[in-house]
KOLTOR-999620 format. One line per 5 residues: number of its first residue (from 1); their letters; for each residue x, y, z of C-alpha. Coordinates in nm, 4 decimals. Layout:
<recs>
NUM	A	X,Y,Z | ...
</recs>
This chain:
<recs>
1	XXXXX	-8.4951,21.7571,2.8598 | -8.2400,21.7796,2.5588 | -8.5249,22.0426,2.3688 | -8.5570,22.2232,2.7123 | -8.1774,22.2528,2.7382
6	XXXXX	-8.1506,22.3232,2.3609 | -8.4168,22.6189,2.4081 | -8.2736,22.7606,2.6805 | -7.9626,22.8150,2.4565 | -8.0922,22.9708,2.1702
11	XXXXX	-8.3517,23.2120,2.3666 | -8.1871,23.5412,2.2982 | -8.2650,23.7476,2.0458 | -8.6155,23.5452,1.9965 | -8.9712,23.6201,2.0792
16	XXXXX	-9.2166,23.9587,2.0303 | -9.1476,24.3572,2.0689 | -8.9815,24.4691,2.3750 | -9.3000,24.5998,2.6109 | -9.4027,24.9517,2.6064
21	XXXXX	-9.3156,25.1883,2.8542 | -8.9407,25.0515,2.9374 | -8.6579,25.3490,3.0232 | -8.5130,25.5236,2.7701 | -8.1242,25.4831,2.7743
26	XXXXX	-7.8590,25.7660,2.6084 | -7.7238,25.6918,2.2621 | -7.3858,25.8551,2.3960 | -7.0998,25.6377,2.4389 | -7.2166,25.2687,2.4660
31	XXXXX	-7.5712,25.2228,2.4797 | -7.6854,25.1714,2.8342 | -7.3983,25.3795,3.0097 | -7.5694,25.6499,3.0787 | -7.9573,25.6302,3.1971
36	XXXXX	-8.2101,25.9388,3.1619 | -8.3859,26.0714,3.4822 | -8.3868,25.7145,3.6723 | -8.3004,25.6102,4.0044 | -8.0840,25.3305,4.0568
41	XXXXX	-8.2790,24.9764,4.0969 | -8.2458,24.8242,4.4487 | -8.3941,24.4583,4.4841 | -8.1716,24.3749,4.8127 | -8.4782,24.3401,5.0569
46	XXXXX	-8.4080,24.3026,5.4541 | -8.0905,24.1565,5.3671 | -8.2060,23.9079,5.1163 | -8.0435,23.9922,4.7554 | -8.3425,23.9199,4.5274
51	XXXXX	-8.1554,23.8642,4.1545 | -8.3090,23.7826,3.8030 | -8.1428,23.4882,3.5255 | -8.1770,23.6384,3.1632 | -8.3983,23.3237,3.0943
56	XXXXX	-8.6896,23.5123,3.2678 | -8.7040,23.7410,2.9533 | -8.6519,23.4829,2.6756 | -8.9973,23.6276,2.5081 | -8.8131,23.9250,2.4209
61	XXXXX	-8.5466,24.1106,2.2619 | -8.2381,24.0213,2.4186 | -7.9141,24.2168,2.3725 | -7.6807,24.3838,2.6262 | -7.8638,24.6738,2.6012
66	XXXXX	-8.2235,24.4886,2.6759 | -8.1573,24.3167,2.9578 | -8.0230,24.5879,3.1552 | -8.3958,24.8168,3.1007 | -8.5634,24.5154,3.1849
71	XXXXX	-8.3691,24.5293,3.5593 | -8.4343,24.8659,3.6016 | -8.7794,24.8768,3.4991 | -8.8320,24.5932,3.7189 | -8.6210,24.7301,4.0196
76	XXXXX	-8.4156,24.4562,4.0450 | -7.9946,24.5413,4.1029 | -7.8638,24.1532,4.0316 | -7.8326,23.9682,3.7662 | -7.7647,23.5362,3.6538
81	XXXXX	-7.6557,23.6475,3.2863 | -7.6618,23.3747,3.0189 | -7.3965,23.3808,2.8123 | -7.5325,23.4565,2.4616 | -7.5939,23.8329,2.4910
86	XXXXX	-7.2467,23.8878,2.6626 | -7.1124,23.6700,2.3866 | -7.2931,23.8856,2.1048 | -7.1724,24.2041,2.2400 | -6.8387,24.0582,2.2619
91	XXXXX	-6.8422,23.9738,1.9218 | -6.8765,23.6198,1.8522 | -6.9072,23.4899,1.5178 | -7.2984,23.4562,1.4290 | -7.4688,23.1291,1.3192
96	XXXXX	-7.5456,23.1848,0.9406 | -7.8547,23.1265,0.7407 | -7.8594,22.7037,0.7418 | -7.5494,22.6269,0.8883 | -7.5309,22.3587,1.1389
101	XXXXX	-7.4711,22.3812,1.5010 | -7.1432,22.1582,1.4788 | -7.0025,22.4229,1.2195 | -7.1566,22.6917,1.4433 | -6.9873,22.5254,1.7623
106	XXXXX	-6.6451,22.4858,1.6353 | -6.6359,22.8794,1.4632 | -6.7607,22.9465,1.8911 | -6.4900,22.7166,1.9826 | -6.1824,22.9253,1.7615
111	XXXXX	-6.3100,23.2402,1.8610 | -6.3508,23.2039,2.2719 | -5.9428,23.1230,2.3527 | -5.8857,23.4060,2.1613 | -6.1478,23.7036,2.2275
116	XXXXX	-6.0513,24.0439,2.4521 | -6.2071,24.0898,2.7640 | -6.2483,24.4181,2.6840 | -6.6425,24.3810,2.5831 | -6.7233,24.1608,2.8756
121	XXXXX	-6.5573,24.4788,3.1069 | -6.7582,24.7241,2.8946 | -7.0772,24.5262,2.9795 | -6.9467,24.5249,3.3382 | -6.9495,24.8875,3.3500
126	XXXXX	-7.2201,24.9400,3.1789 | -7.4356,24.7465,3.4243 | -7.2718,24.8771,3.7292 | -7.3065,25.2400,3.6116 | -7.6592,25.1545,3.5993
131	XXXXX	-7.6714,24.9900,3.9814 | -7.7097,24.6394,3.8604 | -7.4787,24.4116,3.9300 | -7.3703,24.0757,3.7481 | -7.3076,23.7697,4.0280
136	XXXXX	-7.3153,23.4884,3.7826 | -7.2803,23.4208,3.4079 | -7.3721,23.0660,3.2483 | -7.1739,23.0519,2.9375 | -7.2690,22.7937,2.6799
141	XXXXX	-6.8572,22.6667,2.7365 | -6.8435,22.4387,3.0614 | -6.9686,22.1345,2.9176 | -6.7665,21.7891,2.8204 | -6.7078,21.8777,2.4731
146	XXXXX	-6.5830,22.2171,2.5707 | -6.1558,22.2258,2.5621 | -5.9736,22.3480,2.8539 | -5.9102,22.6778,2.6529 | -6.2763,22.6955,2.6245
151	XXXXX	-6.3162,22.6839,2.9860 | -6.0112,22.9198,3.0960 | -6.2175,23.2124,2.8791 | -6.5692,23.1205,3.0742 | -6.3891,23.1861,3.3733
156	XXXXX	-6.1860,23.5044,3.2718 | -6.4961,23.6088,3.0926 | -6.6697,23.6078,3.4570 | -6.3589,23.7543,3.6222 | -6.4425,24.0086,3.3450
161	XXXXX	-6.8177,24.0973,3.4591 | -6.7806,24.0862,3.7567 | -6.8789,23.7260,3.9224 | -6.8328,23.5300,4.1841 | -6.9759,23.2198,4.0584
166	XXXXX	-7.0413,23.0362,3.6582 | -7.3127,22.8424,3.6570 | -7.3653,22.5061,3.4009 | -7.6169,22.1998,3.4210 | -7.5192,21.9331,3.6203
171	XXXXX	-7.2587,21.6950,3.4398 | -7.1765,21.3812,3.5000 | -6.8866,21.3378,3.7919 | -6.5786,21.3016,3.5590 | -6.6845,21.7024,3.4326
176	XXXXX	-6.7616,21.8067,3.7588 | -6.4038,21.6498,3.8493 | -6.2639,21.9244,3.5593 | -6.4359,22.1881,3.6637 | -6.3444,22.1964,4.0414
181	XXXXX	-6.0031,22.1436,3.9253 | -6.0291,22.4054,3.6594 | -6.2057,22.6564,3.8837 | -5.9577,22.6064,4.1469 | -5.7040,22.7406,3.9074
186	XXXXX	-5.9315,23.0532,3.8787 | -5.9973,23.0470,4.2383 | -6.3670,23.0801,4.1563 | -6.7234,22.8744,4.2281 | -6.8768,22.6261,3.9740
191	XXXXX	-7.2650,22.6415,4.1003 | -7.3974,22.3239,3.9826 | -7.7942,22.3587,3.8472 | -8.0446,22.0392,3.8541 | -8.3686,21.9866,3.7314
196	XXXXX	-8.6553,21.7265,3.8672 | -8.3117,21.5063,3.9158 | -8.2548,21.6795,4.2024 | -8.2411,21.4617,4.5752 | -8.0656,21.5727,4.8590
201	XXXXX	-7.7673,21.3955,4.8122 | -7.7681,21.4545,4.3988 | -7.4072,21.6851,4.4734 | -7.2424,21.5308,4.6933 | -6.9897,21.3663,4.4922
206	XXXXX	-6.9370,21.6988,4.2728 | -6.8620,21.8529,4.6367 | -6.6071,21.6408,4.7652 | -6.4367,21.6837,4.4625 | -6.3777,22.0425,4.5300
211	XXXXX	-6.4348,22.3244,4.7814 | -6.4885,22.5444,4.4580 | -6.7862,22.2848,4.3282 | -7.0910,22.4316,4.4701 | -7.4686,22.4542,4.4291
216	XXXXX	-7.7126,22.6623,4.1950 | -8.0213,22.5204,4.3384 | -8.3566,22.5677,4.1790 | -8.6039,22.4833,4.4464 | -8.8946,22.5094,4.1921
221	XXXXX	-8.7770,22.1875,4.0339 | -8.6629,22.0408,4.3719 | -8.9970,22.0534,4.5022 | -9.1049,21.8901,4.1954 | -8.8737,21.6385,4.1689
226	XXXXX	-8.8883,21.5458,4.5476 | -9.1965,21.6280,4.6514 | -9.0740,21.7978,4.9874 | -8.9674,22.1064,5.0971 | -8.6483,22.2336,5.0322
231	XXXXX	-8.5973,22.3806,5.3475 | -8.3627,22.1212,5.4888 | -8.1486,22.1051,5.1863 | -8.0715,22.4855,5.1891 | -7.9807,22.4615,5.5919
236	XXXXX	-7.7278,22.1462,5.5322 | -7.5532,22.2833,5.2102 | -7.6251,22.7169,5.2374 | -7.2419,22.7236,5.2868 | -7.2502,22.5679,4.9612
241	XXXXX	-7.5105,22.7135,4.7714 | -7.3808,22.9567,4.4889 | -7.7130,23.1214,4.4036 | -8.0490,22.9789,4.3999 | -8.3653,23.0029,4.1553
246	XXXXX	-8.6812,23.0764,4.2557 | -9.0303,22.9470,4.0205 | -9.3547,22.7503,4.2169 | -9.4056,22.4057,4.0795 | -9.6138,22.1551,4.1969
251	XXXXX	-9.5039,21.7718,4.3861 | -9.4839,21.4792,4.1777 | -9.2874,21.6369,3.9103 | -9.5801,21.9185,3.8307 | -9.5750,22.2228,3.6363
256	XXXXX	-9.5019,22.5314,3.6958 | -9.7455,22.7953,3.8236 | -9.7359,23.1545,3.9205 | -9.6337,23.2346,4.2293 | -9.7957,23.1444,4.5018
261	XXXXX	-10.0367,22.8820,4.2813 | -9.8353,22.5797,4.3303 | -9.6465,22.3549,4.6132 | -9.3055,22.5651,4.6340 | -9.2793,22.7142,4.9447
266	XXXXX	-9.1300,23.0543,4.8245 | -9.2417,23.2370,5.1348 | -9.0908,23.0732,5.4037 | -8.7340,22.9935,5.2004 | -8.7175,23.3776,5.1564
271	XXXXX	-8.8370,23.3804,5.5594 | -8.5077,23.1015,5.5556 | -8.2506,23.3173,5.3971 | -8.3567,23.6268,5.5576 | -8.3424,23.4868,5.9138
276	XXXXX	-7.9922,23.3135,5.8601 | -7.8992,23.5761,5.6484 | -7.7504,23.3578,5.3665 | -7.5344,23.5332,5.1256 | -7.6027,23.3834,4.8474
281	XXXXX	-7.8947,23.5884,4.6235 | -8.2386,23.4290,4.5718 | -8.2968,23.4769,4.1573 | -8.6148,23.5274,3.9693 | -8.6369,23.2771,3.7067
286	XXXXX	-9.0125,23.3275,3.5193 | -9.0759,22.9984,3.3831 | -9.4611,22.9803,3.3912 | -9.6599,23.0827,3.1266 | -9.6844,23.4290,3.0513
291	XXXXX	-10.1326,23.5276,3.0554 | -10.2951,23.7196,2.7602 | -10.2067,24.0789,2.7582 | -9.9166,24.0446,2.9860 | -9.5198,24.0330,2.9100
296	XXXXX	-9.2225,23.9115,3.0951 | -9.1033,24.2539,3.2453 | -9.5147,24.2760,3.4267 | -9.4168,23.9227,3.5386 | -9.1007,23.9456,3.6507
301	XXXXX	-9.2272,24.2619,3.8147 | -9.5271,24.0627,4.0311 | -9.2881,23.8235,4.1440 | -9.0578,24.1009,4.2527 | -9.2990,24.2010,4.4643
306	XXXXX	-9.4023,23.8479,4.6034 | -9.0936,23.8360,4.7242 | -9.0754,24.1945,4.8811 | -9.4123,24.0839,5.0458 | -9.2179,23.7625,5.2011
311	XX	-8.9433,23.9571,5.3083 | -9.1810,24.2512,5.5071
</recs>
């Protein structure tokens, strides 16, 4: 779990050429402002917001810039943004040649009390210019270790883009006690993600603590960690529910699959959300593995359009 957490960190910037064919954006201004001869994405689907996390394109180059062509080449007009990029663009100091991530964290930990919003409204606009918009932002700066300062800037850093919601991993209660306390302050949600941890009464403490804890369910791992449908959850807790991930996994803690492949049943949650018309967006997180001669924007792409098929 700690490698898979420690992964997910350190994801942007890694992996092979950006795929072929994406749209070509205007060097004027910032890049990104402006796009060339596109229409404006549109993944909101008979009322169901369909969204993508930046995870989904950890394979690939992954600035500011990148993740918005991957949106629009997909068609998809929402966005979970992990914090790296933003942070990059904002200027954050960059991890040198050898040095260690305690060095690294405390240079991250000096800088974030003190950076401008400016960038983060820049990326904002950027994205919204574009037709995307940003509904949640998982900064590497909610945990225990993080200082309250730390914590003010994820939250004016999300005011900043744009959110409604940050998202972290599930702490333990005494952090999820801070946060709702913290993010009461800011008057904004803390959704709460689990892994194969999950049980349907894993956030029930972190909810009573405060009516600004909430939910970033994954039902992928939910499925997999319960072996049961996550239908019931999402009807108890939607009022709850910040944003939710979407990947097929199989029961008894399986793996993941494409779409459609495993025990997940993506169909009739997106039937769920679209007949109760939840709020909350439904987000693409592409976390199987990615077949020979294929990237992450094809794959994001098919599961864009598993979903659209759900939602006829």
């Amino acid at each position: 779990m700690k490698q898979h957490n420690l992964s997910r960190r350190r994801f942007i910037g890694n992996g092979a050429l950006a795929a072929a064919g994406l749209l070509v954006f205007s060097k004027s201004s910032f890049a990104g402002n402006i796009l060339i001869g596109a229409d404006k994405p549109n993944s909101k689907i008979n009322g169901v917001q369909i969204g993508v996390i930046t995870y989904s394109f950890r394979s690939m180059p992954g600035t500011i810039d990148d993740l918005l062509k991957y949106c629009i080449d997909c068609n998809i007009n929402a966005i979970e943004l992990m914090g790296d990029a933003a942070e990059a663009y904002a200027g954050a100091p960059k991890r040198e040649a050898g040095e260690d991530w305690a060095t690294f964290g405390k240079k991250m930990a000096d800088w974030r009390p003190t950076a401008s919003m400016d960038k983060f409204k820049e990326i904002r606009k950027m994205y919204n210019d574009a037709g995307v918009n940003i509904y949640a932002w998982k900064p590497n700066a909610l945990g225990p270790k993080n200082s309250d300062a730390e914590i003010d800037y994820a939250f004016n850093a999300g005011k900043a883009l744009g959110v409604n919601h940050v998202t972290v991993e599930l702490p333990d209660e005494a952090q999820t006690k801070r946060l709702g306390d913290i993010a009461a302050k800011h008057k904004m949600m803390v959704g709460y993600h689990a892994h194969t941890q999950a049980t349907p009464t894993l956030w029930d403490t972190a909810l009573s603590q405060s009516k600004y804890n909430g939910i970033n369910l994954d039902i992928g791992h939910y499925v997999a960690g319960t072996s049961s449908s996550p239908a019931p959850f999402i009807e108890k807790y939607h009022d709850r529910i910040t944003s939710m991930h979407i990947k097929d996994r199989k029961f008894h803690d399986g793996p993941n699959q494409a779409w459609g492949q495993g025990d997940t049943p993506i169909k009739e949650v997106l039937q769920l959300l679209k007949a109760n018309k939840y709020k909350f967006p439904a987000t693409i997180e592409l976390e199987y593995k990615i077949p020979e001669g294929s990237d992450a924007v094809k794959e994001v792409k098919i599961c864009r359009q598993f979903a659209a098929d759900a939602l006829a």
